[in-house]
Structures are given as C-alpha cells and as structure tokens.
C-alpha positions in Angstrom: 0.7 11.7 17.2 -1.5 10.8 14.4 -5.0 9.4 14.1 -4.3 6.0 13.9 -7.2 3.4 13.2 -5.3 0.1 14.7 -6.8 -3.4 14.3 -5.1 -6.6 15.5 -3.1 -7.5 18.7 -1.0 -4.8 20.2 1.6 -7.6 21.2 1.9 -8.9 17.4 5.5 -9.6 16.6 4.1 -8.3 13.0 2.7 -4.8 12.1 1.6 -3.9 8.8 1.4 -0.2 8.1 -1.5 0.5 5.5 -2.1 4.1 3.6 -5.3 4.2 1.9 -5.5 5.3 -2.0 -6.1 8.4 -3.6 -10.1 8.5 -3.7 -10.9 6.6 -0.3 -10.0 6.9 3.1 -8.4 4.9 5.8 -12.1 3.5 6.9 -14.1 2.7 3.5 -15.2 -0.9 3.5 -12.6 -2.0 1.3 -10.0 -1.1 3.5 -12.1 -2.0 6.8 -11.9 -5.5 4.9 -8.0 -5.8 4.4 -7.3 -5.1 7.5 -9.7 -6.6 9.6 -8.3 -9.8 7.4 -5.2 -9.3 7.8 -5.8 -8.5 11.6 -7.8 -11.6 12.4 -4.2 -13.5 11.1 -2.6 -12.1 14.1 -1.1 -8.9 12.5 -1.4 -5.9 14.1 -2.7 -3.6 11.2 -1.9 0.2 11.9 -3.9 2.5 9.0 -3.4 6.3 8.8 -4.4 9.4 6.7 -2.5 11.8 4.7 -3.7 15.2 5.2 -5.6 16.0 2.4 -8.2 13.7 3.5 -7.7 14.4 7.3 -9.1 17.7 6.0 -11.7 16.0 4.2 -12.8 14.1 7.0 -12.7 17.3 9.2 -14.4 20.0 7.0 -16.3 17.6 4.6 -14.5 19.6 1.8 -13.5 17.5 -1.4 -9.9 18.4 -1.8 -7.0 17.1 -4.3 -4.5 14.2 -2.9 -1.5 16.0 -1.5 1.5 16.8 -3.8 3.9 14.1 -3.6 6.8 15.6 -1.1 3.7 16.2 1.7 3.0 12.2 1.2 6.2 11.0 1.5 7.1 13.6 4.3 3.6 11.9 6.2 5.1 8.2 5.5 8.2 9.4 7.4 6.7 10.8 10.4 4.2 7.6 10.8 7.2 5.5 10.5 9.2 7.8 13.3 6.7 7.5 15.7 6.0 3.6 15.3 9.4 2.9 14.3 11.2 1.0 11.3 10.1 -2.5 12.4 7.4 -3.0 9.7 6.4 -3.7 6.5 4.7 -0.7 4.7 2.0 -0.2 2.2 -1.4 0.3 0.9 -4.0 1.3 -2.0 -2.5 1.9 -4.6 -1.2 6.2 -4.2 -0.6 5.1 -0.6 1.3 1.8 -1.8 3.2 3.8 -4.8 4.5 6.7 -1.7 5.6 3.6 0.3 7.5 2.0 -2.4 9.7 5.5 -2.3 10.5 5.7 0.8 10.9 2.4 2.3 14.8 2.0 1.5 15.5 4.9 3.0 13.0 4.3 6.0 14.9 0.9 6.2 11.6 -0.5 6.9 10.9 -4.8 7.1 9.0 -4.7 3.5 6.0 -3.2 1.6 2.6 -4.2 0.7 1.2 -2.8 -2.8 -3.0 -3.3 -3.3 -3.1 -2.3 -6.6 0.1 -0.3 -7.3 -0.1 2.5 -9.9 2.5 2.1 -12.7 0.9 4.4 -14.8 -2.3 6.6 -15.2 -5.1 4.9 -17.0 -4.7 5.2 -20.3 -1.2 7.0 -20.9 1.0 3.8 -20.6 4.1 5.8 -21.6 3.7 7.2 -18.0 5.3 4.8 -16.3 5.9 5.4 -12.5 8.7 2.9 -12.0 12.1 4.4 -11.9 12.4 4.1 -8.7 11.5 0.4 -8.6 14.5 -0.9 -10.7 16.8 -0.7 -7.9 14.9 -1.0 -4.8 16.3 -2.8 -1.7 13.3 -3.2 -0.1 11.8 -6.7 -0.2 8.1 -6.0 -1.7 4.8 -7.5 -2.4 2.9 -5.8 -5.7 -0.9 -7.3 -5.6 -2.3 -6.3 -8.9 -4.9 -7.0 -10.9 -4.4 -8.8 -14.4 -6.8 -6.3 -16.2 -6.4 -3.4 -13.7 -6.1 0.2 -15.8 -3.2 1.3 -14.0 -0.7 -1.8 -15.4 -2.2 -5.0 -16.5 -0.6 -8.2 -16.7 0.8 -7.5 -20.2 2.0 -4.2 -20.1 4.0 -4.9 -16.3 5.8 -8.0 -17.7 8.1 -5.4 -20.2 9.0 -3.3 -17.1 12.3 -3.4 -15.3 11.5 -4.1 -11.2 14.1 -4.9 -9.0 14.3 -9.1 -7.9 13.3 -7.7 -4.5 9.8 -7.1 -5.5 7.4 -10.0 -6.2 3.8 -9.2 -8.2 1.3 -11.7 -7.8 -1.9 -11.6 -10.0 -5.6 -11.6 -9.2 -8.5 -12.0 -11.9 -9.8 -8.1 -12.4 -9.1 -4.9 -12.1 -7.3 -2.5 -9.8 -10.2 -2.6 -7.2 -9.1 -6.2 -6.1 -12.6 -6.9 -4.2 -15.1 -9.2 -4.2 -14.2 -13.0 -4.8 -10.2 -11.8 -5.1 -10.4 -10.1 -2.0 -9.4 -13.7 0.6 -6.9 -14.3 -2.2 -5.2 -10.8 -1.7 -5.3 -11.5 2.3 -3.9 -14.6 2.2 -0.7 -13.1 -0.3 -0.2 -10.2 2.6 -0.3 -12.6 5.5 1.8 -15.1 3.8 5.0 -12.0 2.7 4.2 -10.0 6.5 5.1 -12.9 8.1 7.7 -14.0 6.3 9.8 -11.1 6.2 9.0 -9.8 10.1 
C-alpha cells in the first residue's frame, strides 16, 4: 500500500488523485492548499509520492525525479489499489505522467496544475504528442505567462477536444491571488465528470 496523504470525506462520491511536481512533495504548502480546497468542497483528495522523493523524504538525500517508465509504472499501481473511479492529476511532472496514462487506466478524468508542454526556454520541445488524441476528458490549469507554455505559444498546439485549458494571470506556480480561482476550476470539472 502506498503512503497516502488523504484529505476530504472517505464517503465522497468524488476522489481526486493528485501527484505532486518535479521539485516539491506531496505535503509543501502549495499542495497542502489545493487539496485542503478542493477537500473542504466535499472531494475526497488522495495525494501520493513517486519514489524518488519517497527516498528523499526517507534519507534526506536530493535525488533526480524518476525516469519516466518508473512514474507512469507508480500512477498504475496507485490507481490499482484505489481503483479506476477517479479523476487524476497534479503539478505539473505529476499532471504531465497522468495525462499518459489515464486512457489506458480508463480513469473518470485528469487534473493538470500547470502542465509542462515544454522545458523553459526550448519551445521546440513540445511534450504533446500524446495529447492530440486523448480520450480522457481533461482539465489543463495554466498560467498565461507560465515558462513551460504560455498563453501564446499553447494556442498553435494540436490537443484533443477532450481537454479544456483554462487560464490564470502568472506563471506556472498558480499561487497567491489565482490560487481560489484554480480550486473553484477543479471542483467545478471533478464533479462534473464523477
């Protein structure tokens, strides 16, 4: 079983499944913040950690994110033992690994914070392939200026009419004064969709 951080009512006809980003784990206060949020909606929010920082946690050594087959292999065992009845997501690395799994996880949806379409800087390396032709329905909350695919450089890309980006003012953080604005978006999709 993994080390779940659960917030929320157990009984929730909703559960939102949230992976935390590259940098931070699944207890920073940014993520204490969305899901507490999202939790106090009536969601049950379930938050996990891949194992590089499960490692972290446990040996206080500062270790590189996983290589992308371990964190998609952890998505599929957190969704096989709480099973396919929920929508997916998270930071942004965590978001990005749900968004290529979830069709074949046949989960409810996913939940982006800030997705990742390409590295800061080196807009040729876009990370979207996969999102032309997913099935999925999905909710991309990005930033207009965030570094990783701002409002200018997304609206050229081809994404499948199952996912819907909403903009926030700033950057790929989404905190602050954006940070009610992003809850309300991921209560408003969770619900719809479960």
């Amino acid at each position: 079983m993994k080390n779940f951080l659960i917030d929320g009512p157990e009984d929730s006809p909703h559960t939102l499944v949230l992976a935390h980003g590259a940098g931070g784990a699944m207890d920073t206060p940014y993520m204490n913040s969305v899901a507490r949020g999202v939790a106090a909606h009536g969601i049950r929010v379930v938050r996990f950690e891949f194992p590089y920082m499960a490692a972290r946690r446990a040996g206080g050594k500062r270790g590189a994110p996983d290589r992308q087959p371990v964190l998609l292999q952890t998505w599929r065992d957190v969704v096989a033992e709480l099973g396919n009845d929920v929508v997916i997501g998270g930071k942004s690395m965590g978001g990005r690994m749900a968004t290529m799994v979830a069709d074949e996880l046949r989960v409810r949806g996913v939940v982006c914070l800030g997705y990742p379409f390409h590295p800061p800087g080196q807009p040729e390396k876009l990370r979207t392939a996969h999102l032309e032709t997913m099935k999925t329905p999905a909710l991309i909350v990005q930033g207009t200026r965030d570094p990783f695919g701002n409002a200018e450089g997304v609206a050229a890309y081809r994404i499948s009419p199952t996912i819907h980006i909403e903009w926030l003012q700033g950057q790929h953080s989404l905190s602050g004064p954006q940070l009610s604005a992003l809850i309300h978006l991921v209560v408003q999709f969770v619900t719809s969709i479960t």
